[in-house]
DSSP file (Angstrom, degrees, kcal/mol; ACC not computed):
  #  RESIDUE AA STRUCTURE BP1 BP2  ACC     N-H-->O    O-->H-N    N-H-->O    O-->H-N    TCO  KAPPA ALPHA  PHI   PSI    X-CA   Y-CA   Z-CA
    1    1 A X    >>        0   0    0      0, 0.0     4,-0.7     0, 0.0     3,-0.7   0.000 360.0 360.0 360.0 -48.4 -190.4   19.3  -52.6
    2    2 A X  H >>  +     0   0    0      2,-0.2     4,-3.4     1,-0.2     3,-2.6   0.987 360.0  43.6 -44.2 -72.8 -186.7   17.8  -52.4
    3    3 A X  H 34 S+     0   0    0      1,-0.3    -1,-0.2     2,-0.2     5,-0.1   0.591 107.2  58.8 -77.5   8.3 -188.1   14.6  -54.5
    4    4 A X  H <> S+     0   0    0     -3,-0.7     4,-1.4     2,-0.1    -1,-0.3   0.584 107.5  42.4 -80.7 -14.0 -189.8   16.5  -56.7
    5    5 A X  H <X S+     0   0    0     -3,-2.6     4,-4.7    -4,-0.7    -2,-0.2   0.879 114.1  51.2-102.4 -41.9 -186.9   18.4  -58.0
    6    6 A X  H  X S+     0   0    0     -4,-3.4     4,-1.3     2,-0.2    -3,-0.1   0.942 106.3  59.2 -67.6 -31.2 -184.6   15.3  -58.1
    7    7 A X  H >> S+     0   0    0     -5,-0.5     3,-1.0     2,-0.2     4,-0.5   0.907 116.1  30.3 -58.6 -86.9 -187.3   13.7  -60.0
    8    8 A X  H 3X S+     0   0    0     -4,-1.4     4,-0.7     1,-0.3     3,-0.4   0.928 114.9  61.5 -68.5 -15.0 -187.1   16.4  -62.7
    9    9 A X  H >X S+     0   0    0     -4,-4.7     4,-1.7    -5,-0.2     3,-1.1   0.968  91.2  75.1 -58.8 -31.4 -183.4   17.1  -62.3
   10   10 A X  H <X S+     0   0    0     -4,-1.3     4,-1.8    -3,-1.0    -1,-0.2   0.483  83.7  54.3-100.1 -15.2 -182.6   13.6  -63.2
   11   11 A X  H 3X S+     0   0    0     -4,-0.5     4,-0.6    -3,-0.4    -1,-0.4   0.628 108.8  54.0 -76.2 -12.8 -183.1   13.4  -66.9
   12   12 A X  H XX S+     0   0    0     -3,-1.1     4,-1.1    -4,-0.7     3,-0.7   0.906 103.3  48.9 -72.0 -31.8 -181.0   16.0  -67.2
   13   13 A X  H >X S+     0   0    0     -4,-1.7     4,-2.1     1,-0.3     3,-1.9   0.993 118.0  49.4 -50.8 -73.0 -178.3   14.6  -65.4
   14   14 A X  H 3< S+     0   0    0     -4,-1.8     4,-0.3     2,-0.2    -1,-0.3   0.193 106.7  46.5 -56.5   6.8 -178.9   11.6  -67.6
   15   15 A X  H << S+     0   0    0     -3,-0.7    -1,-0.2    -4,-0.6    -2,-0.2   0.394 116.6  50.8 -89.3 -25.1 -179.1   12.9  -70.9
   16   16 A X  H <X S+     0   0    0     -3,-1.9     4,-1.5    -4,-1.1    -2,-0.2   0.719 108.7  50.0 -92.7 -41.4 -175.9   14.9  -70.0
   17   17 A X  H  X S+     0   0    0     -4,-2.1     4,-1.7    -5,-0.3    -3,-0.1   0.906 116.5  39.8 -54.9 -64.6 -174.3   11.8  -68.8
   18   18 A X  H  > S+     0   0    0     -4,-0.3     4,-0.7     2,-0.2    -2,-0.2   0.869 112.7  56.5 -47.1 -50.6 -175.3    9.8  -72.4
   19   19 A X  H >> S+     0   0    0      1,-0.2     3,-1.6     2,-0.1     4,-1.0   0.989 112.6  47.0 -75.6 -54.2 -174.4   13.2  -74.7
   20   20 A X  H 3X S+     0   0    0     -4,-1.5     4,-1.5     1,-0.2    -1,-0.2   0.675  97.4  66.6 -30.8 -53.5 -171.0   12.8  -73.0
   21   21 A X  H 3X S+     0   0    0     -4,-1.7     4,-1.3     1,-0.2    -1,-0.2   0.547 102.0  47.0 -45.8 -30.9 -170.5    9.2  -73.4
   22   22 A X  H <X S+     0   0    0     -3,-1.6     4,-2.4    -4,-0.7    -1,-0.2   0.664 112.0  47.7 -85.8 -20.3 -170.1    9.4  -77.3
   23   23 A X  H  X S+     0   0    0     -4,-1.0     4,-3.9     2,-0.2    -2,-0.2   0.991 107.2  60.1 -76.5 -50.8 -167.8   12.2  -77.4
   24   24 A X  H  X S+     0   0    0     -4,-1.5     4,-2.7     1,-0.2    -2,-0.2   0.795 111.4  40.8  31.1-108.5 -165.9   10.2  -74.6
   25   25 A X  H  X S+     0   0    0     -4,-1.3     4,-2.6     1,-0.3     5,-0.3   0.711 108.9  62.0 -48.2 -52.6 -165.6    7.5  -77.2
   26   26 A X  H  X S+     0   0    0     -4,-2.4     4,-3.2     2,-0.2    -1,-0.3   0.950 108.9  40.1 -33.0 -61.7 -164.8    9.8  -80.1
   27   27 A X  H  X S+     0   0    0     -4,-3.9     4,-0.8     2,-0.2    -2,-0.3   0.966 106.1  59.2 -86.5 -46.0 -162.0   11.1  -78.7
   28   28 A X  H >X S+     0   0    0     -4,-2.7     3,-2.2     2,-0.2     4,-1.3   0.989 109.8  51.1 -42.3 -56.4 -160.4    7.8  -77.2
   29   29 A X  H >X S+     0   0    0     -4,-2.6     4,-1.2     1,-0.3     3,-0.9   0.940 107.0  52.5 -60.6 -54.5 -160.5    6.4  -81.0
   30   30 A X  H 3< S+     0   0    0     -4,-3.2    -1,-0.3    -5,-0.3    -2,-0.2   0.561 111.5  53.5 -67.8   5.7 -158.6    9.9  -82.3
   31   31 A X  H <X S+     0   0    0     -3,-2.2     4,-1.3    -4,-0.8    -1,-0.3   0.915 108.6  42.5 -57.5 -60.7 -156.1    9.0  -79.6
   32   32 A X  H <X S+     0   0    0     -4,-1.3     4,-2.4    -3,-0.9    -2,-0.2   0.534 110.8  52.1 -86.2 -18.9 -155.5    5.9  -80.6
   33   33 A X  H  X>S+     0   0    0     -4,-1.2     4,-1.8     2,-0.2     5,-0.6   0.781 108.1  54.8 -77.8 -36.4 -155.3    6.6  -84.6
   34   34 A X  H  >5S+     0   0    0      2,-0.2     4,-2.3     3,-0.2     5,-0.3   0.911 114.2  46.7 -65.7 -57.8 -152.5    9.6  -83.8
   35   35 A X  H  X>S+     0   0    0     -4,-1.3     4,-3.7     2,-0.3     5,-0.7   0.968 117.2  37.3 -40.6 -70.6 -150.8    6.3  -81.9
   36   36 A X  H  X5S+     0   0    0     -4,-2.4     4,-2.5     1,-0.2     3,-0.3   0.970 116.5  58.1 -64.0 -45.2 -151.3    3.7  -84.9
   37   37 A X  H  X5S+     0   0    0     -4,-1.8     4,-1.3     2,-0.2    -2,-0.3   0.796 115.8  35.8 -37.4 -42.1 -150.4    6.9  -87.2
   38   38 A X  H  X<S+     0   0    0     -4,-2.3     4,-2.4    -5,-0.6    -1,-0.2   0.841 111.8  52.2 -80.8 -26.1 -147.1    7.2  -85.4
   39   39 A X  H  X5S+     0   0    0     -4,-3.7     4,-0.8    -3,-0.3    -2,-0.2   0.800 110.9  51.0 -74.8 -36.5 -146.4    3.9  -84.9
   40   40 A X  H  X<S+     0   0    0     -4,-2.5     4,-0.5    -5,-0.7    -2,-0.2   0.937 114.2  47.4 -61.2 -30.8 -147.0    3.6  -89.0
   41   41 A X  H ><>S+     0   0    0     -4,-1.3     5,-2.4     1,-0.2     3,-1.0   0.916 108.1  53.0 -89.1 -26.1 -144.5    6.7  -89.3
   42   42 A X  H 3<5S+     0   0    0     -4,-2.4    42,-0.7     3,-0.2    -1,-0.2   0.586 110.7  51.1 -45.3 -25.7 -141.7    4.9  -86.7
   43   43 A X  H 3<5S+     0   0    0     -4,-0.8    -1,-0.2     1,-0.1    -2,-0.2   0.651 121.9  29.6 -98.1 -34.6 -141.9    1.7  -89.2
   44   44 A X  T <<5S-     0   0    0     -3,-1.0    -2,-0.2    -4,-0.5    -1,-0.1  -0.155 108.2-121.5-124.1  38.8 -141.2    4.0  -92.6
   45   45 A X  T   5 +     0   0    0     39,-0.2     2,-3.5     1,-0.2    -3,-0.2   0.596  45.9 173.1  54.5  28.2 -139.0    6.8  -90.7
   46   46 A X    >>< -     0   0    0     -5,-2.4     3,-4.2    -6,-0.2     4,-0.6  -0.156  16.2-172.7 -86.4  67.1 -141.2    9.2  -91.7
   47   47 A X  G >4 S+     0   0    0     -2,-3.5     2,-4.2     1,-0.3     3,-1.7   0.309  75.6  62.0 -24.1-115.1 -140.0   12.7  -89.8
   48   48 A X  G 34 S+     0   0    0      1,-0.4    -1,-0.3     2,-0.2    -2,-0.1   0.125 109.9  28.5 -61.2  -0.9 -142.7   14.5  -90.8
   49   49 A X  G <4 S+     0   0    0     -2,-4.2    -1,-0.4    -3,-4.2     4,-0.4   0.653 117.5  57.6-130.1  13.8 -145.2   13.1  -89.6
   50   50 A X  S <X S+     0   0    0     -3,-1.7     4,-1.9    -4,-0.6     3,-0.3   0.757 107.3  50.3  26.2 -90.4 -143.5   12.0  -87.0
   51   51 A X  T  4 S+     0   0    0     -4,-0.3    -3,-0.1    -5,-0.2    -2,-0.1   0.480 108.2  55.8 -54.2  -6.9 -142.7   15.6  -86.5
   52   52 A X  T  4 S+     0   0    0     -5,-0.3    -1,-0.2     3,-0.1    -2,-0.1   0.843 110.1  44.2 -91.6 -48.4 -146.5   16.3  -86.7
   53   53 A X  T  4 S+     0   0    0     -4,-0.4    87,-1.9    -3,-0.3     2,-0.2   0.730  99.9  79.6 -60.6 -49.9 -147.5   13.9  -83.9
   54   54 A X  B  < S-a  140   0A   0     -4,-1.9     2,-0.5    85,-0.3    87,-0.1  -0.490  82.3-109.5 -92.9 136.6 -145.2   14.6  -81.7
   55   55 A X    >   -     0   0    0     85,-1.9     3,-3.4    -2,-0.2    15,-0.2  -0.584  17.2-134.3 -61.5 111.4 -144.9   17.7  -79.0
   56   56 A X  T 3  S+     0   0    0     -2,-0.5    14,-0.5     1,-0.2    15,-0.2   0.875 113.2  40.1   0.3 -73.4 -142.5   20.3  -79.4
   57   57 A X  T 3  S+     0   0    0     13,-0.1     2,-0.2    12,-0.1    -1,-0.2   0.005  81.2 144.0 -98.7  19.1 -142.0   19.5  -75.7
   58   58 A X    <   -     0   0    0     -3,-3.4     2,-0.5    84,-0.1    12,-0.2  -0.301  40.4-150.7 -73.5 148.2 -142.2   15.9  -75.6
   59   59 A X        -     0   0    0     82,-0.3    84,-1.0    -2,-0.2     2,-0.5  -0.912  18.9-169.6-112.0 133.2 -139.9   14.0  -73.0
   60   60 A X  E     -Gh  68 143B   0      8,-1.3     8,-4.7    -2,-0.5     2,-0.5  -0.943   4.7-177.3-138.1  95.6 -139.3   10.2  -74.8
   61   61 A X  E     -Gh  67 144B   0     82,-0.9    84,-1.4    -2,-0.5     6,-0.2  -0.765  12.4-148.1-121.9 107.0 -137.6    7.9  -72.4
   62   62 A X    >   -     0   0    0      4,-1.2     3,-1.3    -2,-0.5    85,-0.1   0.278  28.2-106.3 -40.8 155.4 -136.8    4.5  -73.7
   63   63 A X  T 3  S+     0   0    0      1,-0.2    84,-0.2    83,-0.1    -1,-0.1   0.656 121.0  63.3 -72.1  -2.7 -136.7    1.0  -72.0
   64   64 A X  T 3  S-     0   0    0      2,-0.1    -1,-0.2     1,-0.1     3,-0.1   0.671 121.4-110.6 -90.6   2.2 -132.9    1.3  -72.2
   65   65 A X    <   +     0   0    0     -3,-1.3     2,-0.2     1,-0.2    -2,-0.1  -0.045  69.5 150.7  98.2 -29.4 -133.2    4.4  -69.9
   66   66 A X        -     0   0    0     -5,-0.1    -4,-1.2     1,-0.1     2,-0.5  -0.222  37.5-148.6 -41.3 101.3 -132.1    6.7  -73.0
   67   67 A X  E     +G   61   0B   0     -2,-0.2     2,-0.3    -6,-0.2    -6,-0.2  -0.684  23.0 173.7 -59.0 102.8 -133.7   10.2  -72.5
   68   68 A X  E     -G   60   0B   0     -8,-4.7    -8,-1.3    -2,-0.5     2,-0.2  -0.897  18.9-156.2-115.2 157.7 -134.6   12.1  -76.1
   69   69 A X     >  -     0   0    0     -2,-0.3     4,-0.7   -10,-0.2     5,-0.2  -0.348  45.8 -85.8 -82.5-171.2 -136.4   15.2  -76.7
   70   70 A X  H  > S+     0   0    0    -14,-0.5     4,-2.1   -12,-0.2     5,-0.2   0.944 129.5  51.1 -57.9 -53.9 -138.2   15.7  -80.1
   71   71 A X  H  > S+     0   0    0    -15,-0.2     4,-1.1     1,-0.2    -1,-0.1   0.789 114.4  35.9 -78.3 -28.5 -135.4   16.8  -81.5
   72   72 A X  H  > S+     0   0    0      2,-0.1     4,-0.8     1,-0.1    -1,-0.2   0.773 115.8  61.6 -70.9 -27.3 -132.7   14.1  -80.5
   73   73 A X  H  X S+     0   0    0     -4,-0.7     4,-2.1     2,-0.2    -2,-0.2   0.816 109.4  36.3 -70.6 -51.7 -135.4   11.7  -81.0
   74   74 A X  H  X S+     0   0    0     -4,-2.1     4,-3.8     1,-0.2    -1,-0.2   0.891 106.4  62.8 -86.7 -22.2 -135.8   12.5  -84.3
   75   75 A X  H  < S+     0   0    0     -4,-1.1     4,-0.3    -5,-0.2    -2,-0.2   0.681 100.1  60.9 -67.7 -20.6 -132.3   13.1  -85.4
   76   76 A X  H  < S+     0   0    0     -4,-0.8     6,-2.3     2,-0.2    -2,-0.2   0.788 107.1  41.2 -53.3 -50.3 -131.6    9.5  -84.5
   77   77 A X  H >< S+     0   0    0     -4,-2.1     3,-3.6     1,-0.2    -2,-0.2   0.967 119.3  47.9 -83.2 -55.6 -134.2    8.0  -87.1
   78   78 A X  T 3< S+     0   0    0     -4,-3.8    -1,-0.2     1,-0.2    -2,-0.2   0.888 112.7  44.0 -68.6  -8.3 -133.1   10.6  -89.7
   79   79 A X  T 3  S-     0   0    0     -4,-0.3     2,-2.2    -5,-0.2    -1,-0.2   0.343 117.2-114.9-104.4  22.9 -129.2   10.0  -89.2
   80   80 A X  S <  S+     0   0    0     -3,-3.6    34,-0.2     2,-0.2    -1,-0.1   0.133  83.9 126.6  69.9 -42.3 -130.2    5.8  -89.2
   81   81 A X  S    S+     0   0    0     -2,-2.2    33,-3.4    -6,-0.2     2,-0.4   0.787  78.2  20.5   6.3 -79.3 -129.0    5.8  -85.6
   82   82 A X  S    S+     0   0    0     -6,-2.3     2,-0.4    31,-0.2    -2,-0.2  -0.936  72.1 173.0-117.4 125.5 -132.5    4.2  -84.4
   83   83 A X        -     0   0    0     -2,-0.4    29,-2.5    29,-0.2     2,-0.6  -0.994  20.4-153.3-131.8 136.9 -134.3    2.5  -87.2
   84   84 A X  E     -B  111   0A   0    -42,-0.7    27,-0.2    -2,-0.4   -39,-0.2  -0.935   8.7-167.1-113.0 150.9 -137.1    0.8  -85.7
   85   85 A X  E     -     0   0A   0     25,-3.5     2,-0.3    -2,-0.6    26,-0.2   0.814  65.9  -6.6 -77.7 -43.3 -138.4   -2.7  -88.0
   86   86 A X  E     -B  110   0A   0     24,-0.7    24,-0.6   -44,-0.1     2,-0.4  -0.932  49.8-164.2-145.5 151.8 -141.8   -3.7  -86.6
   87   87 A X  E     -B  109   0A   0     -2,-0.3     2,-0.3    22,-0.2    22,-0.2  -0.957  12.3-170.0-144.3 151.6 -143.9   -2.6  -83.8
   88   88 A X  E     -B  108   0A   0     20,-1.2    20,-2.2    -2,-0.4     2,-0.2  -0.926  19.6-138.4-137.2 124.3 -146.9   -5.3  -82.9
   89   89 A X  E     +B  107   0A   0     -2,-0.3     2,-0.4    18,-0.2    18,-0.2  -0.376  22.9 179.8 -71.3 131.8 -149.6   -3.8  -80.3
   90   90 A X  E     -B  106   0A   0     16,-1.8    16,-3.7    -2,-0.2    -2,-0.1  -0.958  62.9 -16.9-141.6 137.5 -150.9   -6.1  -77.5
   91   91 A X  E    S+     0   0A   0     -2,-0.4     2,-0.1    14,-0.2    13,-0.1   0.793  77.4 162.4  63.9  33.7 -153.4   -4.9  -74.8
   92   92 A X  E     -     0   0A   0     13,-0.2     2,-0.4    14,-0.1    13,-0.2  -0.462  12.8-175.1 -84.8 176.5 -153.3   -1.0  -75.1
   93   93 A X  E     -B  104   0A   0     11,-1.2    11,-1.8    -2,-0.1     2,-0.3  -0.998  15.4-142.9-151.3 148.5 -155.9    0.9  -73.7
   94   94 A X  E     -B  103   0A   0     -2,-0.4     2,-0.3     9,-0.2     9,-0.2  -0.823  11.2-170.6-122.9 159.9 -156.7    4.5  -73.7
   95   95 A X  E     -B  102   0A   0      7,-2.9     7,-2.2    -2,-0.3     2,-0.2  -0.979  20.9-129.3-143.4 135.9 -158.1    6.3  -70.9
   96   96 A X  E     -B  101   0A   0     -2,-0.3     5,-0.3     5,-0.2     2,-0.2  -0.543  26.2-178.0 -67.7 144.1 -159.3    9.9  -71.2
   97   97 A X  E >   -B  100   0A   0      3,-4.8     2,-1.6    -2,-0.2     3,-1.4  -0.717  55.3 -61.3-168.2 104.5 -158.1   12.8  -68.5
   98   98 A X  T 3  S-     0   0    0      1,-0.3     3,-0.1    -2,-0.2    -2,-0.1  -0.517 119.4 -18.2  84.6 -92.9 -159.1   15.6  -68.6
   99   99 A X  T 3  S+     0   0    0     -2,-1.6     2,-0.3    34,-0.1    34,-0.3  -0.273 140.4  62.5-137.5  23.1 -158.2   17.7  -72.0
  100  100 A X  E <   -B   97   0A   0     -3,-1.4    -3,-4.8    32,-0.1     2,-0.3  -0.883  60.5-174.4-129.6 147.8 -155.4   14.2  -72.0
  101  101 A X  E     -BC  96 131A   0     30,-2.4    30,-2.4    -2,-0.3     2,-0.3  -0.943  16.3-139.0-162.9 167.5 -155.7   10.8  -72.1
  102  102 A X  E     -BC  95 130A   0     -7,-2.2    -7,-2.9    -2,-0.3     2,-0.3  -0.849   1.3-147.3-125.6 150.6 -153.0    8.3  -71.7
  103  103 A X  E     +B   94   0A   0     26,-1.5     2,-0.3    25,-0.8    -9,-0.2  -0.869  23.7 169.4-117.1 154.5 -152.3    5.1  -73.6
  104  104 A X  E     +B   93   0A   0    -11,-1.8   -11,-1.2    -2,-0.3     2,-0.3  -0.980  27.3  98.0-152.9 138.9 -150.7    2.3  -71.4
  105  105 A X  E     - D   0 127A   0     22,-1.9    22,-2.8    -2,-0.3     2,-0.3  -0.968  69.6 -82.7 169.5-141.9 -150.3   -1.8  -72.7
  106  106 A X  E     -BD  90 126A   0    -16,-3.7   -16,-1.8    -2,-0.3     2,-0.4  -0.994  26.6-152.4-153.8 157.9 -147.3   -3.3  -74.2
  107  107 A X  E     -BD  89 125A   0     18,-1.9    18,-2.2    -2,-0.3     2,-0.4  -0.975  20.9-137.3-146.1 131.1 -145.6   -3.6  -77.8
  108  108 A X  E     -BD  88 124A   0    -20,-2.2   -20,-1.2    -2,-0.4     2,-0.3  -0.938  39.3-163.4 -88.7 116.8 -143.3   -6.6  -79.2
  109  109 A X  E     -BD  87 123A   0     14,-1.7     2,-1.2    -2,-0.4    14,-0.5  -0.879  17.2-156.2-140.6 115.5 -140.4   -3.8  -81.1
  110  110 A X  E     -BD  86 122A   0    -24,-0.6   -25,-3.5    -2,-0.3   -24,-0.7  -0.875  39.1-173.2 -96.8 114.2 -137.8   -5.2  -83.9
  111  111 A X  E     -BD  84 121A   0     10,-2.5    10,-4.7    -2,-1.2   -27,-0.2  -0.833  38.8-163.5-111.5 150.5 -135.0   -2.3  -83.4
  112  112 A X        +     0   0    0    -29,-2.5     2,-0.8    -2,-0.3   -29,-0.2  -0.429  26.7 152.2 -86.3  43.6 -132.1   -1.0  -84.6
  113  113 A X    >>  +     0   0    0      6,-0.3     3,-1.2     1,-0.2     4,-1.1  -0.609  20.5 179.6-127.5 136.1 -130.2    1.3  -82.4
  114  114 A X  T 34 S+     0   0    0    -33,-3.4    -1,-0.2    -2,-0.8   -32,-0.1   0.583  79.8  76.3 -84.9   6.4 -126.7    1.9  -82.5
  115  115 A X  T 34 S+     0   0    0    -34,-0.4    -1,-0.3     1,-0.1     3,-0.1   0.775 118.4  20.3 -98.5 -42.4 -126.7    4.4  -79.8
  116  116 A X  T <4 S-     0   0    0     -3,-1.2    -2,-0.2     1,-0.3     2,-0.2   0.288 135.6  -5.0-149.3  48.0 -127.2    1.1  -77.6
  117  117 A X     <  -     0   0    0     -4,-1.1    -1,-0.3    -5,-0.1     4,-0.1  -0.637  62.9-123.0-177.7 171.2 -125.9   -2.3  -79.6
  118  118 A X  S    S+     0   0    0     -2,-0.2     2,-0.3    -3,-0.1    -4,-0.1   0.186  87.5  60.7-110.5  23.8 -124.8   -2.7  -83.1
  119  119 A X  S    S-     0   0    0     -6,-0.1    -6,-0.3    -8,-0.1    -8,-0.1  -0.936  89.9 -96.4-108.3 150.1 -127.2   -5.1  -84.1
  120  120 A X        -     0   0    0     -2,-0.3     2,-0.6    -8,-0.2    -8,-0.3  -0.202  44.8-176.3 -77.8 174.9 -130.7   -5.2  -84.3
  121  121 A X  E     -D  111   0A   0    -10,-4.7   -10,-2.5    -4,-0.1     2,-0.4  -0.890  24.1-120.1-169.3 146.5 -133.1   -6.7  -81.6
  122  122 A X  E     +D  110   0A   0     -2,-0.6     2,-0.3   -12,-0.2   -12,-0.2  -0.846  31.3 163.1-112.2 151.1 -136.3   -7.6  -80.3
  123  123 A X  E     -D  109   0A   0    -14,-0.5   -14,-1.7    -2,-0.4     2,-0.5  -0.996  28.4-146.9-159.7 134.0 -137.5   -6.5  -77.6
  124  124 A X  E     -D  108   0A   0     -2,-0.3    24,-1.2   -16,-0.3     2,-0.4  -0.923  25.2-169.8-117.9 149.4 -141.2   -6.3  -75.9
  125  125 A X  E     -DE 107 147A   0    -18,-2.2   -18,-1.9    -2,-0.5     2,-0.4  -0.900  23.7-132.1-151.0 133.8 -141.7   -3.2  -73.8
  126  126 A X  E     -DE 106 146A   0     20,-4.2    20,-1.2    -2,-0.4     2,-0.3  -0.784  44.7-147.3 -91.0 138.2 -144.7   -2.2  -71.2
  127  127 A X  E     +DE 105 145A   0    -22,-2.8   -22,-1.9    -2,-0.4    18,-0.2  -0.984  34.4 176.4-132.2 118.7 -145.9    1.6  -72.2
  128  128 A X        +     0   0    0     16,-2.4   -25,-0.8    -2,-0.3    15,-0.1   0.940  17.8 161.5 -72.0 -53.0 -147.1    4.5  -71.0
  129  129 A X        -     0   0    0     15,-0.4   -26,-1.5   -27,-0.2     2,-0.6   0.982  19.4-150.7  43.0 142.1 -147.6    7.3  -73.2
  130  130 A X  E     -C  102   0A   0     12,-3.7    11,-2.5   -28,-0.2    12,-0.5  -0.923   6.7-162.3-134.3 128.4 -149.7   10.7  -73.1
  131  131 A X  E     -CF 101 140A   0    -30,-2.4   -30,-2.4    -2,-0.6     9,-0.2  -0.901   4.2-149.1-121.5 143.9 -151.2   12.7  -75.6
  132  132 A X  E     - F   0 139A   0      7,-1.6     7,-1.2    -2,-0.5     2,-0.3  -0.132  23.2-124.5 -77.1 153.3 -152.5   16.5  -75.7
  133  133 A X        +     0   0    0    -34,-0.3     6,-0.1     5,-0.2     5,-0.1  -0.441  49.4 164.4 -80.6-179.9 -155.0   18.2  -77.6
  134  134 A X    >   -     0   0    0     -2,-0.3     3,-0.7     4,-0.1     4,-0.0  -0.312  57.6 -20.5 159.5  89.6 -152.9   20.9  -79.2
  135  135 A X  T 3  S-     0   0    0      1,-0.2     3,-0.1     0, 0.0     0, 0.0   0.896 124.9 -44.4  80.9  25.0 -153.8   23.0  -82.0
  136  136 A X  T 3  S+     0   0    0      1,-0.2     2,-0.3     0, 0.0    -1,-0.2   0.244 124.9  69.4 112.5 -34.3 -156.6   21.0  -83.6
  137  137 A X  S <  S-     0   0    0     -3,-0.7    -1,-0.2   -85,-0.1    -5,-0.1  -0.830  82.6 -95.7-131.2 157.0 -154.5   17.3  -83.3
  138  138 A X        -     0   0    0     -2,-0.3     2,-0.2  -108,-0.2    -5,-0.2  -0.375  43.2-171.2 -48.9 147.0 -153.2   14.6  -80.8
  139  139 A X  E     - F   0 132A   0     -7,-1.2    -7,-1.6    -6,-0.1     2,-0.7  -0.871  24.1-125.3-127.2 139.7 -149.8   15.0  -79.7
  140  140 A X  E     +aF  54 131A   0    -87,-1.9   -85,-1.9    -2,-0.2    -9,-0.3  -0.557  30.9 166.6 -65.1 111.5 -147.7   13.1  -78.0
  141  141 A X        +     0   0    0    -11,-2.5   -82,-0.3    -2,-0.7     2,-0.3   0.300  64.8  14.7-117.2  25.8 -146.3   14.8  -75.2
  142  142 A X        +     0   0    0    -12,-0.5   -12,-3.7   -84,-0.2    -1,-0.3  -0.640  54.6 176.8-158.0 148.3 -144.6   11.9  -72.8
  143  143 A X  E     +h   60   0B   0    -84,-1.0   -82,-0.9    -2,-0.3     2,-0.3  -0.803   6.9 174.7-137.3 166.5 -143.8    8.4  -73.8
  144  144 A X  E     -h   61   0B   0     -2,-0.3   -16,-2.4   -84,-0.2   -15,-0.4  -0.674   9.9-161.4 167.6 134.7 -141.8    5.9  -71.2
  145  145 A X  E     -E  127   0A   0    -84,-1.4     2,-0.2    -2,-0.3   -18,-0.2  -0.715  11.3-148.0-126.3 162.6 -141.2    2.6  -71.6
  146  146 A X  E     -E  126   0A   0    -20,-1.2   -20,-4.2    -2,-0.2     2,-0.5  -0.899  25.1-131.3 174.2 118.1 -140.1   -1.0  -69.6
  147  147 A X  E     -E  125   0A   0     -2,-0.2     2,-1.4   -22,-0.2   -22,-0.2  -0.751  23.6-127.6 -68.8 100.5 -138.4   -3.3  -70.8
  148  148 A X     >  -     0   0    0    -24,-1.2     4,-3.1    -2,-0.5     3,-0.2  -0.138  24.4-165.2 -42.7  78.7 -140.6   -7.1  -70.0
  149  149 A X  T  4 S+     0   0    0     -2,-1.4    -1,-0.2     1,-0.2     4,-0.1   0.709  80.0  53.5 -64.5   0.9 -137.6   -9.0  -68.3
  150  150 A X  T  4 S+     0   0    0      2,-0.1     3,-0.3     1,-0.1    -1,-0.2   0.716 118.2  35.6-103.6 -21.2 -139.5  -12.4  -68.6
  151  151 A X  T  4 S+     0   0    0      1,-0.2     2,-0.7    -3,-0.2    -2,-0.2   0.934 135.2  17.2 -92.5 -30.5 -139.9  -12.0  -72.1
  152  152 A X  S  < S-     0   0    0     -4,-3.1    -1,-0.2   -28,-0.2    -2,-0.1  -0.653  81.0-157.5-147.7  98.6 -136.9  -10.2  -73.1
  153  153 A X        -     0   0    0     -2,-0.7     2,-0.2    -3,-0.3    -4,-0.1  -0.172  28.4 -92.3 -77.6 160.1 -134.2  -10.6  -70.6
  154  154 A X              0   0    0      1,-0.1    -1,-0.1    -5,-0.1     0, 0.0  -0.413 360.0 360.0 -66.9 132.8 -131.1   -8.1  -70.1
  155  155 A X              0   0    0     -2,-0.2    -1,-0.1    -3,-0.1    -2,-0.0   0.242 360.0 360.0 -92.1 360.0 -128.3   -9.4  -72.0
């Protein structure tokens, strides 16, 4: 009796298992376009969509240790403060959790921020980052960053 009911439970399990897998997958790629969609608006300074992407209640802490909200965060790129030049992706990966998933890898960054040197600088950074579902769209709601000290040692 036992292995007759795991016999017919088990294409359901597996069919449920399969219908999952695509959605899965669906949703790691929309993670990762609201990421290259933010990283494209961080490259043209674009606050509003910027402002789209991003949580109300997002915590943004930089490799330099610098703490922003949204709102500091974003007053920086509009007042030229932090202008960032380039960003080049290596190795992220997304991982799904829950009604979340988090992206973690590492980005080579041409910056501008006067808030901590007066020149611009490159700099390659290990990442975490976590995005929300939230109203319909990704959002970012934490970012943290590490500064690579063999590639771009403390001055």
């Amino acid at each position: 009796m036992k292995r007759s009911l795991f016999l017919l439970s088990l294409p359901l399990v597996t069919t449920s298992l399969l219908a999952a897998q695509p959605e899965t997958n669906l949703a790691a790629h929309d993670v990762m376009a609201a990421e290259k969609a933010r990283i494209g608006a961080l490259e043209r300074s674009d606050i509003a969509t910027l402002s789209q992407i991003m949580a109300d209640d997002v915590t943004y802490v930089h490799a330099s240790g610098k703490v922003d909200s949204k709102s500091s965060y974003l007053e920086a790129i509009r007042s030229g403060k932090l202008h960032y030049i380039s960003w080049t992706a290596k190795n992220l990966r997304v991982r799904m959790i829950g009604t979340g998933a988090a992206i973690d890898g590492e980005y080579a960054v041409r910056v501008k921020d006067s808030r901590v040197q007066p020149e611009p600088f490159d700099i390659t950074i290990f990442i975490l980052t976590v995005y929300e579902r939230r109203n319909g769209r990704w959002q970012q709601i934490a970012w943290q960053s590490t500064r690579d000290v063999a590639v771009s040692p403390l001055k």
